[in-house]
VOPAGU-2260 file (C-alpha; in pm, 1 decimal, decimal comma):
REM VOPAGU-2260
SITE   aa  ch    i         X         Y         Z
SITE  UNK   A    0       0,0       0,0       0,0
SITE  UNK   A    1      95,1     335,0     -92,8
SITE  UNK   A    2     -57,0     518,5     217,2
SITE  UNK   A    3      37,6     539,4     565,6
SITE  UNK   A    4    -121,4     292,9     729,7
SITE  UNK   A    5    -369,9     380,3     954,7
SITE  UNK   A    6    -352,6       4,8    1102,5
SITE  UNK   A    7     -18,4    -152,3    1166,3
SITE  UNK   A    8     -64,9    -509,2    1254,4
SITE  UNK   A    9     191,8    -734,2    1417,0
SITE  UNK   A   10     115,7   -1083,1    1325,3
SITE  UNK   A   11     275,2   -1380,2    1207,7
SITE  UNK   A   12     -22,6   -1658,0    1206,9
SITE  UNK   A   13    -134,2   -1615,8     862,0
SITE  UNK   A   14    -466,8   -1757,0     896,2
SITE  UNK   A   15    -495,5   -1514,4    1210,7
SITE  UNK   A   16    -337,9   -1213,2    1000,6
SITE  UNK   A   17    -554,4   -1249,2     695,0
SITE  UNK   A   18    -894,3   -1234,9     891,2
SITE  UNK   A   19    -771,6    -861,9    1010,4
SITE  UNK   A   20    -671,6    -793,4     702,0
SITE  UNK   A   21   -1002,6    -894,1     536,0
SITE  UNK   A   22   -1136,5    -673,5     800,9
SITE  UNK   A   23    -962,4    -340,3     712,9
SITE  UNK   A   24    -997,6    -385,2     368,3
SITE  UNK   A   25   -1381,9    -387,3     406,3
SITE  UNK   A   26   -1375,8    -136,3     628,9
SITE  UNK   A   27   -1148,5      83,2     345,1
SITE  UNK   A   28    -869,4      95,1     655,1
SITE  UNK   A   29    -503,5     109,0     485,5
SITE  UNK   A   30    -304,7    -133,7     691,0
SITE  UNK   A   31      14,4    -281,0     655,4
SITE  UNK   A   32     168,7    -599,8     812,0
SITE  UNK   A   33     517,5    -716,2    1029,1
SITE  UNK   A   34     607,0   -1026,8    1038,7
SITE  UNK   A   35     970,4    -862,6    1187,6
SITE  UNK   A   36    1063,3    -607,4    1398,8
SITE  UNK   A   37    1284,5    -410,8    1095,4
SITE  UNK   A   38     946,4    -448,8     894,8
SITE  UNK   A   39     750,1    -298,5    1211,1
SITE  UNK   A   40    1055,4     -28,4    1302,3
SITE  UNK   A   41    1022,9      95,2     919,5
SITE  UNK   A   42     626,2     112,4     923,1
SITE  UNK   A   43     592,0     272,9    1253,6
SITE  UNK   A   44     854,5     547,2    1129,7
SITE  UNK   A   45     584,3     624,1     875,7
SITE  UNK   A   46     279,7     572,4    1094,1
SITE  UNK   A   47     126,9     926,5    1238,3
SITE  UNK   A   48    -133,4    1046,2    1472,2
SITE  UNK   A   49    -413,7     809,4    1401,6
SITE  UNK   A   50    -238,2     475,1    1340,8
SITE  UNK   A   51    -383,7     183,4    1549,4
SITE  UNK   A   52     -91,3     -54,4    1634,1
SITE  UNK   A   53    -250,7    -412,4    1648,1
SITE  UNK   A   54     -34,1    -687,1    1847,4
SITE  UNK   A   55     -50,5   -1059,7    1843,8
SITE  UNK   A   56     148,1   -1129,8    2232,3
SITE  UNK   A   57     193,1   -1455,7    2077,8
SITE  UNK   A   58     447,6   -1382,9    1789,0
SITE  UNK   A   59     794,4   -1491,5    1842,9
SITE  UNK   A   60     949,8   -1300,0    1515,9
SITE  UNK   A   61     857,1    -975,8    1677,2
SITE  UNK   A   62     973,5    -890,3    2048,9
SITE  UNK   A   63     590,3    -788,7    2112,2
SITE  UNK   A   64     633,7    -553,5    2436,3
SITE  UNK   A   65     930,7    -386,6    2238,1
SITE  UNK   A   66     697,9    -328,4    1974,7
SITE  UNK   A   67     440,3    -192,9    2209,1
SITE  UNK   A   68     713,4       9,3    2381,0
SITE  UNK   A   69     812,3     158,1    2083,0
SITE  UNK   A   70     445,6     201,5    1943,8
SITE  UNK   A   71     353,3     438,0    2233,7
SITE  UNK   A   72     680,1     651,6    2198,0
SITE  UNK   A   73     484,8     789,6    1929,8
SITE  UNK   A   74     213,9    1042,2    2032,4
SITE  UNK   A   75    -108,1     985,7    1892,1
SITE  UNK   A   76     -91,9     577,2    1814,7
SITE  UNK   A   77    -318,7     350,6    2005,1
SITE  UNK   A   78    -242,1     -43,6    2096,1
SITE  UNK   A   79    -457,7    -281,1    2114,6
SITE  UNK   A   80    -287,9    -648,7    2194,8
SITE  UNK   A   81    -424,3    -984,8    2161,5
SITE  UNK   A   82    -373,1   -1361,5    2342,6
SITE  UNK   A   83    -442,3   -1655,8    2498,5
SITE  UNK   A   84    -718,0   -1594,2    2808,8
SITE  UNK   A   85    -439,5   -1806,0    2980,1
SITE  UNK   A   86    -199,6   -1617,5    2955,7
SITE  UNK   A   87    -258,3   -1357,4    3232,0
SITE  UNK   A   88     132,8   -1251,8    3315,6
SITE  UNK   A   89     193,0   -1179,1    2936,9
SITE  UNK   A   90    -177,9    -944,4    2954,3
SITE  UNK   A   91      82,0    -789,9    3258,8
SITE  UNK   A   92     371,3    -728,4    3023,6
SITE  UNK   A   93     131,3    -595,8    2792,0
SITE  UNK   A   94     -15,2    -344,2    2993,6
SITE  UNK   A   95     304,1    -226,8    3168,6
SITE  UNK   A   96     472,7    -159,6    2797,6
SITE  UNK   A   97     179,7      57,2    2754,0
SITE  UNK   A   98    -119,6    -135,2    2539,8
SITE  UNK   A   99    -430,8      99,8    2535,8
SITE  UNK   A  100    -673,2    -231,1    2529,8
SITE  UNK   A  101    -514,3    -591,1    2614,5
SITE  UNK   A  102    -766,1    -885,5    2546,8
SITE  UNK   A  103    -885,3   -1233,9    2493,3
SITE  UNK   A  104    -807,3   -1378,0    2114,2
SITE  UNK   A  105   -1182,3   -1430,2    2149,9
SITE  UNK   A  106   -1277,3   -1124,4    2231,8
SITE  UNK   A  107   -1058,7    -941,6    1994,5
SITE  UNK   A  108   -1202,3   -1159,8    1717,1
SITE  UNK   A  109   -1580,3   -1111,4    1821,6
SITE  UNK   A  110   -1503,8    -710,4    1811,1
SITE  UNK   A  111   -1280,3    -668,9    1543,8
SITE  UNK   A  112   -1474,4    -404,2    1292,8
SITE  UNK   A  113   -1547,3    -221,6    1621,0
SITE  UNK   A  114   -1187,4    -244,2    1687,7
SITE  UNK   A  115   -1031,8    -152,5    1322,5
SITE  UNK   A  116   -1314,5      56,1    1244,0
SITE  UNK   A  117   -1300,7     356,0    1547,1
């Protein structure tokens, strides 16, 4: 995509990845997608006031609370992180780097045009 994307998503299930993606393209929501942190460091240098930061706590290619870290050094970007309900220590981690909105896979999924599309 040409544009600055308003959602940055950091995901590497592809299954997972493409069912946000579908998403934001039917809501018209540029987006872009890291599967690495140099891919995500070189999109959230473009991304301004407005971008929604989308993390998957589960991705191992990505450091996700440095990515959430660096997210909110940015004024103006929002996080919202997904995971396991299990995993309660890593919905800790995820909170302490900063995420605006930490939830449930489930969840997440169930409000996902709500999510991408405010």
């Amino acid at each position: 995509m040409d544009a600055a994307p308003q959602i940055l998503i950091v995901c590497t299930d592809l299954i997972f990845s493409t069912k946000i993606t579908g998403t934001a393209k039917a809501l018209e929501k540029p987006f872009a997608v890291a599967r690495t942190m140099e891919r995500f460091d070189s999109l959230l240098t473009a991304a301004g006031d407005g971008t929604k930061v989308i993390v998957d706590m589960s991705v191992t290619a990505v450091d996700p609370v440095a990515a959430i870290r660096k997210a909110k050094e940015k004024s103006g970007i929002q996080v919202v992180a997904f995971l396991s309900h299990v995993e309660a220590d890593t919905a800790v981690a995820a909170r302490e780097a900063g995420a605006d909105l930490v939830m449930a896979r489930s969840a997440f999924s169930a409000r996902l045009p709500e999510i991408l599309g405010n």
